[in-house]
Residue frames as qw, qx, qy, qz and C-alpha x, y, z in Angstrom:
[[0.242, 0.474, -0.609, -0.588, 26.83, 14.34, 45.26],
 [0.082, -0.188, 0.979, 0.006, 25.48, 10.89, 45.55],
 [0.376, 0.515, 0.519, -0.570, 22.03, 11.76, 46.14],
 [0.270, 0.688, -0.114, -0.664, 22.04, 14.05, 43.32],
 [0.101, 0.402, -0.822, -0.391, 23.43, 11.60, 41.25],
 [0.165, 0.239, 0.949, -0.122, 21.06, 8.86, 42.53],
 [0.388, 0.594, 0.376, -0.596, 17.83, 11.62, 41.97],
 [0.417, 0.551, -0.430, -0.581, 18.81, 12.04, 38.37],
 [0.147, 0.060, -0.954, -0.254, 19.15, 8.37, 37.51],
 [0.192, 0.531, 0.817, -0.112, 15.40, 7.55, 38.81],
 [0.420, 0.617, 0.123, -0.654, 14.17, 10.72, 37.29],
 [0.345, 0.377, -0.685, -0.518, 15.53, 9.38, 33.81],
 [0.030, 0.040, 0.996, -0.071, 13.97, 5.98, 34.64],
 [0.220, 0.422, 0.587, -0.655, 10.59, 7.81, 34.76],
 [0.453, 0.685, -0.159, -0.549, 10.67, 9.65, 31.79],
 [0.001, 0.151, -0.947, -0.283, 11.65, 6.25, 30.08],
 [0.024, 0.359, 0.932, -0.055, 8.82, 4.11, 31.25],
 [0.297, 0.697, 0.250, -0.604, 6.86, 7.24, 30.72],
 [0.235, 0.540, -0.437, -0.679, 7.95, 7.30, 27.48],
 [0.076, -0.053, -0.956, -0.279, 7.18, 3.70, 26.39],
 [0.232, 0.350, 0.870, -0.257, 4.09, 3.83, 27.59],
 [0.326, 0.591, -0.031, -0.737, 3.01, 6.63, 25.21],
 [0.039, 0.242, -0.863, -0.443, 4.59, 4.15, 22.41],
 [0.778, 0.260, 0.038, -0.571, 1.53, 2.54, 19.79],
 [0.469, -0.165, 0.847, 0.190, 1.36, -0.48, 19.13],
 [0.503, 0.321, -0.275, -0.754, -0.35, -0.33, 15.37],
 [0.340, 0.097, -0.900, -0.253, -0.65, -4.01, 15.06],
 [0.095, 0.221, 0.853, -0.463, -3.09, -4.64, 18.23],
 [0.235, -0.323, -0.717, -0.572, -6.65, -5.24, 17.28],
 [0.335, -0.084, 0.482, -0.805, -9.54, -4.53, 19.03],
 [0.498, 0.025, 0.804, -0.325, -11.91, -6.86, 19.79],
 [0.722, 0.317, 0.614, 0.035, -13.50, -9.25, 16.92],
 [0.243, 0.875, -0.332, -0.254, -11.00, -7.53, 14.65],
 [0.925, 0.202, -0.096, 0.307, -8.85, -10.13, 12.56],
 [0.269, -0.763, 0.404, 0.428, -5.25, -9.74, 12.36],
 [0.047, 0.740, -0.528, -0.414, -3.19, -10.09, 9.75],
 [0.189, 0.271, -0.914, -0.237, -2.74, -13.40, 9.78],
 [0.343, 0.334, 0.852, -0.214, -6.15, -14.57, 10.22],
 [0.180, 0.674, -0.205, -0.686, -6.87, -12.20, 7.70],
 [0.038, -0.505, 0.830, 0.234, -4.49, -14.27, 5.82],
 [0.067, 0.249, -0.935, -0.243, -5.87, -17.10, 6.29],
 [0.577, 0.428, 0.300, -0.628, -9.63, -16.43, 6.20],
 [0.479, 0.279, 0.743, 0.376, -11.41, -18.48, 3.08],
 [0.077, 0.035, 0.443, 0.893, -12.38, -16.85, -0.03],
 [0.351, -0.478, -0.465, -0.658, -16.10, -15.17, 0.01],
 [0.439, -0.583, -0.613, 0.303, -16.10, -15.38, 4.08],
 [0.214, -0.944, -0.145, -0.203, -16.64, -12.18, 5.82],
 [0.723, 0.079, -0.334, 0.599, -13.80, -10.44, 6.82],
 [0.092, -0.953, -0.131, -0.259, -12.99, -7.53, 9.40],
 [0.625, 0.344, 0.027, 0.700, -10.01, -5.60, 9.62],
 [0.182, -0.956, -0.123, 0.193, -8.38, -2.33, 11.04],
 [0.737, -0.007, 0.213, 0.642, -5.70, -0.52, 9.01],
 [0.050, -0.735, -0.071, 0.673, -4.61, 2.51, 7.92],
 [0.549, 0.792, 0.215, -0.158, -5.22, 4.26, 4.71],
 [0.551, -0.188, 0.404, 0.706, -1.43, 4.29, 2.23],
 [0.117, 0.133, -0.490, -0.854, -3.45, 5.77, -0.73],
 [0.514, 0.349, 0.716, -0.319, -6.61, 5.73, -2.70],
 [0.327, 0.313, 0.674, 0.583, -8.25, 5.81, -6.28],
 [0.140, -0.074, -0.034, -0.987, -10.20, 8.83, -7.08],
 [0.228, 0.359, 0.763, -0.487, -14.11, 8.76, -5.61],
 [0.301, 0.015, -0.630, -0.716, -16.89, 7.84, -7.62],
 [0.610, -0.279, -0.491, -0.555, -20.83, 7.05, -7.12],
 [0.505, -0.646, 0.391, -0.418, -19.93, 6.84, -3.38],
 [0.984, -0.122, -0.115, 0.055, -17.67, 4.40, -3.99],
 [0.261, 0.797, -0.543, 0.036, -13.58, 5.05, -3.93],
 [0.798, 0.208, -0.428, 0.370, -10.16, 1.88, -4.00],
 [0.509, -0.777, 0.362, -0.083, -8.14, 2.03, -0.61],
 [0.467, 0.364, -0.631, 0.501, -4.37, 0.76, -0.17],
 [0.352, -0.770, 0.207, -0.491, -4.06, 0.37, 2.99],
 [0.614, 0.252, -0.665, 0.342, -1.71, -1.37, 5.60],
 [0.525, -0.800, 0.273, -0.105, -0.57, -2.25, 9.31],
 [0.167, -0.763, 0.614, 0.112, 2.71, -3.32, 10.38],
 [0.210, -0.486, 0.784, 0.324, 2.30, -6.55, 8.93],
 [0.370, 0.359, 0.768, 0.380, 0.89, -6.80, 5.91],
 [0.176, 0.250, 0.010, -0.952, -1.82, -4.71, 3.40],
 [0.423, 0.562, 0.707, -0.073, -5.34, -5.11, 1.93],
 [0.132, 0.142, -0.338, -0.921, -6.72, -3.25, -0.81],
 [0.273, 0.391, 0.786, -0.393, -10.31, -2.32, -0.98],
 [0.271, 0.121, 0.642, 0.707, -11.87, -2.68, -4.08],
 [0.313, -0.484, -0.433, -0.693, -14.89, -0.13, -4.83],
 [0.099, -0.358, -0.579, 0.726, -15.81, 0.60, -0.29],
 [0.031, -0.787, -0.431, -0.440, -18.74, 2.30, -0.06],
 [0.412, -0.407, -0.180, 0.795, -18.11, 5.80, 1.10],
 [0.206, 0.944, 0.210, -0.153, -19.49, 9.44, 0.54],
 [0.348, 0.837, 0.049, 0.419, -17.90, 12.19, -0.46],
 [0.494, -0.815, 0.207, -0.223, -17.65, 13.97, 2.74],
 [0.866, -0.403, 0.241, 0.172, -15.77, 10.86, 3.70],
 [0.805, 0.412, 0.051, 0.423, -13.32, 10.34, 0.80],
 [0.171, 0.856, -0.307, 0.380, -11.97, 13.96, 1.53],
 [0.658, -0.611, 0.412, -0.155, -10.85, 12.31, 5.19],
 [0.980, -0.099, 0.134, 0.112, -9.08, 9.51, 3.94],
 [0.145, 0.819, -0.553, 0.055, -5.50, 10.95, 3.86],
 [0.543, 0.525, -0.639, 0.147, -2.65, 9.04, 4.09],
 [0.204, 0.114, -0.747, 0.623, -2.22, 7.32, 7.68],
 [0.551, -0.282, 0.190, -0.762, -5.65, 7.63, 8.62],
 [0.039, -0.026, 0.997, -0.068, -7.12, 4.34, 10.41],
 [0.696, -0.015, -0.118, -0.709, -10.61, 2.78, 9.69],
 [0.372, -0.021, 0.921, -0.115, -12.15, -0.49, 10.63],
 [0.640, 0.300, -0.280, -0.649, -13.79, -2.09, 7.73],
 [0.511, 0.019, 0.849, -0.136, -15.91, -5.25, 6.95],
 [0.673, 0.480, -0.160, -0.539, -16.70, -6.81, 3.92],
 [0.955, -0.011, 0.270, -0.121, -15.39, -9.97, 2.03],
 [0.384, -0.490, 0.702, 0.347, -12.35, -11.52, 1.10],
 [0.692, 0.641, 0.216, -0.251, -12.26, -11.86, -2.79],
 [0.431, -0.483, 0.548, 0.530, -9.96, -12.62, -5.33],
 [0.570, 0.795, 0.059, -0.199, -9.49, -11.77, -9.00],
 [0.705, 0.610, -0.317, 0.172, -6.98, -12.89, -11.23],
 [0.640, 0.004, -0.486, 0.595, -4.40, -13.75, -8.14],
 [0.144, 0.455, -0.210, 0.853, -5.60, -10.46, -6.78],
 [0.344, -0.461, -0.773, 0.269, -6.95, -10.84, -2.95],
 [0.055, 0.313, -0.126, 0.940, -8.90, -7.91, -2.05],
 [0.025, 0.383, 0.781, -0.493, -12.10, -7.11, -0.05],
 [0.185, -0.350, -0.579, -0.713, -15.00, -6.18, -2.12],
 [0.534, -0.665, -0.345, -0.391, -18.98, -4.90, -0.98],
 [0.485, -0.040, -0.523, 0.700, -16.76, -3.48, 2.07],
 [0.206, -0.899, -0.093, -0.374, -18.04, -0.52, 4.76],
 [0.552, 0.358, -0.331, 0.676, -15.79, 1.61, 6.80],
 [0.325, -0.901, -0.285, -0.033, -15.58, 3.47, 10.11],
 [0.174, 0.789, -0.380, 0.451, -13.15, 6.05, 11.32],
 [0.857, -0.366, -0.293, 0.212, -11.01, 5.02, 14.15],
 [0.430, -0.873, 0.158, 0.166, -8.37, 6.83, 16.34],
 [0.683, -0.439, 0.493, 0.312, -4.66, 6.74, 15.01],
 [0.424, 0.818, -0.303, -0.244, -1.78, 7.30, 11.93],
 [0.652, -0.359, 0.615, 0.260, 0.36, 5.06, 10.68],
 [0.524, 0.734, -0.184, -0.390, 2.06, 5.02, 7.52],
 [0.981, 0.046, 0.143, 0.123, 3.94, 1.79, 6.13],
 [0.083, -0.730, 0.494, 0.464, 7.58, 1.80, 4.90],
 [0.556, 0.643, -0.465, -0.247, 8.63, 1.17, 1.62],
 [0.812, -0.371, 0.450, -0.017, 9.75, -2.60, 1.09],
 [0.463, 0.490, -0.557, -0.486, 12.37, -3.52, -1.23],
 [0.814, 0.108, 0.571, 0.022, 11.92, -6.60, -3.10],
 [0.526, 0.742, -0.316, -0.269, 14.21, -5.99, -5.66],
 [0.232, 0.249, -0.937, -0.083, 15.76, -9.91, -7.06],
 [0.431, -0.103, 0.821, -0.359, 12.85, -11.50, -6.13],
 [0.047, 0.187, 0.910, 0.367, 10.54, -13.87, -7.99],
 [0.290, -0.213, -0.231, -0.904, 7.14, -13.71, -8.54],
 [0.762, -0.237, -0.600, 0.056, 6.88, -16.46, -6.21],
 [0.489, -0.178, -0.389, 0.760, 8.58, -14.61, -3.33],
 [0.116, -0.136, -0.030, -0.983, 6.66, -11.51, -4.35],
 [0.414, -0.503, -0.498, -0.572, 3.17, -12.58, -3.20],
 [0.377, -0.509, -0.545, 0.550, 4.07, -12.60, 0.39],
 [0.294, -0.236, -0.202, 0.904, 4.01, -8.95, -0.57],
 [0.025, -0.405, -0.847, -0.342, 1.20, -8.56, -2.03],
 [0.084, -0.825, -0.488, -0.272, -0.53, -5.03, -1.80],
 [0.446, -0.758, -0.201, 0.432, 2.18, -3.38, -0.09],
 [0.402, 0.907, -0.129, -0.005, 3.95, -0.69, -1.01],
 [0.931, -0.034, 0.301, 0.206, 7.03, -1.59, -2.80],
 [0.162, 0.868, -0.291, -0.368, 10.23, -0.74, -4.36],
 [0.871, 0.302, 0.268, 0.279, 12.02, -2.14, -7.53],
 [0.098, 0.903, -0.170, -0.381, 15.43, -0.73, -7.96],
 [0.250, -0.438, 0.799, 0.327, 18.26, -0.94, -11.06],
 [0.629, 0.511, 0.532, -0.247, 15.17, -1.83, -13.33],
 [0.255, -0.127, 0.535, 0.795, 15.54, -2.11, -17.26],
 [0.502, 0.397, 0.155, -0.753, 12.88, -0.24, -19.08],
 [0.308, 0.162, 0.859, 0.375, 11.51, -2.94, -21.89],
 [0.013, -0.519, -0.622, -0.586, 8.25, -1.64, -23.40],
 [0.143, 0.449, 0.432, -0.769, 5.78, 1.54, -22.29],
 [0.021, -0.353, -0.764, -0.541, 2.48, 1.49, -23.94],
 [0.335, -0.078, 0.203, -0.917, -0.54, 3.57, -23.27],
 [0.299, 0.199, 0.927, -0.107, -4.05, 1.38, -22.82],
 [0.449, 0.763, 0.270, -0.378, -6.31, 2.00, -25.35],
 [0.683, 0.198, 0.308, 0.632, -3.11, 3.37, -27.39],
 [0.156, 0.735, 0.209, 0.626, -4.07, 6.83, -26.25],
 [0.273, 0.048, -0.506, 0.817, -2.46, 8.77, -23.71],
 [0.382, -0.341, 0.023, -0.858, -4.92, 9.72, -20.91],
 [0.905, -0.201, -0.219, -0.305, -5.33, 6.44, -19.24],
 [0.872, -0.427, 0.233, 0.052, -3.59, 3.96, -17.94],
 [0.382, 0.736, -0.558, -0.040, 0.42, 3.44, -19.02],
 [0.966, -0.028, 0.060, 0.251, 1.56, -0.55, -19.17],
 [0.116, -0.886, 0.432, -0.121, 5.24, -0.36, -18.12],
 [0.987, 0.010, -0.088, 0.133, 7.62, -3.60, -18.64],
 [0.035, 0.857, -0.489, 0.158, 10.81, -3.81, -16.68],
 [0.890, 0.231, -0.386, 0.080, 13.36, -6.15, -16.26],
 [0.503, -0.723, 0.451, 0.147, 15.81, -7.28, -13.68],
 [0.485, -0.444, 0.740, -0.139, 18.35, -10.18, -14.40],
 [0.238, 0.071, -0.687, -0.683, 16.45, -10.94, -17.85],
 [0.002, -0.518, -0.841, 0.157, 13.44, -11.51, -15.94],
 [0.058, -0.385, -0.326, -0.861, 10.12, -9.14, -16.83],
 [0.001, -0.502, -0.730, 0.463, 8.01, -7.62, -14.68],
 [0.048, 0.555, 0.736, 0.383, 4.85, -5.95, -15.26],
 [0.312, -0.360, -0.401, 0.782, 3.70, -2.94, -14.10],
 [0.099, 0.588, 0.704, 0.386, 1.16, -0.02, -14.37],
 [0.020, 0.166, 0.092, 0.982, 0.29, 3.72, -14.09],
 [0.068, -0.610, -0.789, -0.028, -3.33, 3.39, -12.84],
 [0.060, 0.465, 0.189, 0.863, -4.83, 6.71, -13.73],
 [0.496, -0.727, -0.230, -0.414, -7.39, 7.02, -11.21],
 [0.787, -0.119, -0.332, 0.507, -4.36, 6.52, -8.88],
 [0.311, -0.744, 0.076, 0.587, -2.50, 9.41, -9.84],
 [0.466, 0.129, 0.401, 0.778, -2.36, 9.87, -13.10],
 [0.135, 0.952, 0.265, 0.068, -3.90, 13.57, -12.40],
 [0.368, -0.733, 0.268, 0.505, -0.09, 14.22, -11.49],
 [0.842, 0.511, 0.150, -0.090, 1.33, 15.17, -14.95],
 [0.218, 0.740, -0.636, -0.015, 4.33, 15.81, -14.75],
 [0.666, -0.185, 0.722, -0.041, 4.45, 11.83, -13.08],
 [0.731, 0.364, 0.431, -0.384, 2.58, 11.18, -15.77],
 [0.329, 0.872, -0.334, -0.137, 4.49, 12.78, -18.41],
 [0.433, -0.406, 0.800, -0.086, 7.59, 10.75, -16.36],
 [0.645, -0.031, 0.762, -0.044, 6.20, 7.29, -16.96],
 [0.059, -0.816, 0.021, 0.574, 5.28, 8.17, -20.33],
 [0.552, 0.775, -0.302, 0.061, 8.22, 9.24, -22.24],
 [0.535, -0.579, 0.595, 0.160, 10.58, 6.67, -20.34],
 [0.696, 0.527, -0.414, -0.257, 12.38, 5.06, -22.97],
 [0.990, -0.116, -0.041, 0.063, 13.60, 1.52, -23.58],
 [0.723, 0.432, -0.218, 0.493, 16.78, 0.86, -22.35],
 [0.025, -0.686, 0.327, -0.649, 17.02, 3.24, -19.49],
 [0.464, -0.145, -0.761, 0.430, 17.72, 2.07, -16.01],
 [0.401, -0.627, -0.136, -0.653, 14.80, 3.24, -13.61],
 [0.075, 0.011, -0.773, 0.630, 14.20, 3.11, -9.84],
 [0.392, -0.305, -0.403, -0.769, 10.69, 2.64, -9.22],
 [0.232, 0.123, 0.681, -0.683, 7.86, 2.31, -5.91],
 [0.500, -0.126, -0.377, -0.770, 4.13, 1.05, -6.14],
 [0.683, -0.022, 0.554, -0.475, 1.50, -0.84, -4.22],
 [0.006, -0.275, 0.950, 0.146, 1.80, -4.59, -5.27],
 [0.773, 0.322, 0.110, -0.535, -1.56, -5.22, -7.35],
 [0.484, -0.029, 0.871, 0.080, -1.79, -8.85, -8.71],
 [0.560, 0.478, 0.055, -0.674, -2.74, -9.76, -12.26],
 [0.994, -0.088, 0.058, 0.023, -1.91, -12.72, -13.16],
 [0.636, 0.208, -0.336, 0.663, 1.34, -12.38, -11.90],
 [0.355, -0.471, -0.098, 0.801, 3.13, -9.38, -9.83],
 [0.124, 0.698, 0.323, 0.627, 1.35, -5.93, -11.75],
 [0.313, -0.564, -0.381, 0.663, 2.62, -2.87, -9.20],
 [0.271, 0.894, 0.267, 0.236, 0.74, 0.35, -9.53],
 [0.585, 0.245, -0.159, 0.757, 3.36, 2.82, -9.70],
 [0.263, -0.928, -0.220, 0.146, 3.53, 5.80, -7.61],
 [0.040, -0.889, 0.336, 0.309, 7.17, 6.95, -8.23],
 [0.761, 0.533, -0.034, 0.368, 9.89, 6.93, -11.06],
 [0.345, -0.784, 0.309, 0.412, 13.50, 7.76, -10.64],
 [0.773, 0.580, -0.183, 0.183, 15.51, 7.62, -14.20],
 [0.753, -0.565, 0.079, 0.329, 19.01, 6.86, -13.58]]
């Protein structure tokens, strides 16, 4: 019985250390690949390179198309990558690419501009972070990830232009603080019933709400989901 007992405890010890070793590490870089935090702290207009994984993207245009995209600690957003067609259809959610181009910033936004991309092995998809009560001072550590704001007061929804079919400006409130916020159409605003959603939310209603933490002067998340409460 002792054996038997003893065989089963080292077989389970195997299939452990067999099992970690399958475990990814999404944050390790391969060679003259920043991390995060050199990333981070790269100057403005130096060359930067990067491996992360696609969260979302803007809709592809003149072989150019907008990436979200994250690893385990932190996200970038690439503004206008060059990229076929062909490609764009590949860039699902969780896909990983290594891309170089240049660390840029616009109105508080930090992004990476005149970028190229290669495919790369591997899936990873970020989790939702809340950062609901924080400042807008506390909110730039987050700064392109994807984000949730919940218990939100609807203040003003406005259409850009002033004609539905575009963008949709979205002011909510915590705590009698305002935050900003935005519908980017080439996002998703082919979903219409979202669309529809963001909308016809009226003032006064209490929303739950998720988006990728674009900077304009200030905190300006594009939305991806609405919950009315």
């Amino acid at each position: 019985m002792k054996k038997v007992l003893a065989l089963v405890m080292a077989l389970t010890l195997i299939f452990a250390f067999a099992g970690c070793g399958e475990a990814k590490n999404t944050s390790a870089k391969s060679e003259g690949v920043m991390t995060y935090a050199e990333y981070d702290a790269a100057a403005l207009d130096s060359e930067v390179t990067v491996e992360c994984y696609v969260q979302a993207h803007q809709s592809w245009w003149d072989n150019k198309i907008t990436v979200y995209a994250a690893d385990e600690d932190g996200a970038y957003f690439f503004y206008e990558m060059a990229c076929s067609e062909e490609d764009a259809a590949k860039l699902v959610p969780g896909t990983k690419i290594k891309a170089k181009g240049y660390k840029s910033e616009w109105s508080g936004e930090v992004e990476i501009t005149d970028a190229t991309f290669e495919f790369e092995d591997g899936s990873y998809i970020a989790p939702v972070k809340d950062v609901t009560g924080k400042s807008a001072d506390e909110l730039k550590a987050f700064q392109n990830q994807l984000v949730a704001f919940n218990g939100m007061t609807v203040e003003a929804v406005s259409y850009k232009n002033n004609t539905p079919g575009d963008d949709i400006y979205v002011t909510l409130s915590k705590d009698g603080i305002n935050f900003e916020f935005c519908l980017e159409y080439y996002l998703n605003g082919s979903d219409e019933a979202f669309y529809n959603t963001v909308g016809n939310l009226e003032v006064g209603a209490t929303v739950d709400v998720e988006g990728f933490l674009y900077w304009y002067e200030g905190p300006d998340a594009h939305l991806t989901k609405v919950t009315v409460k």
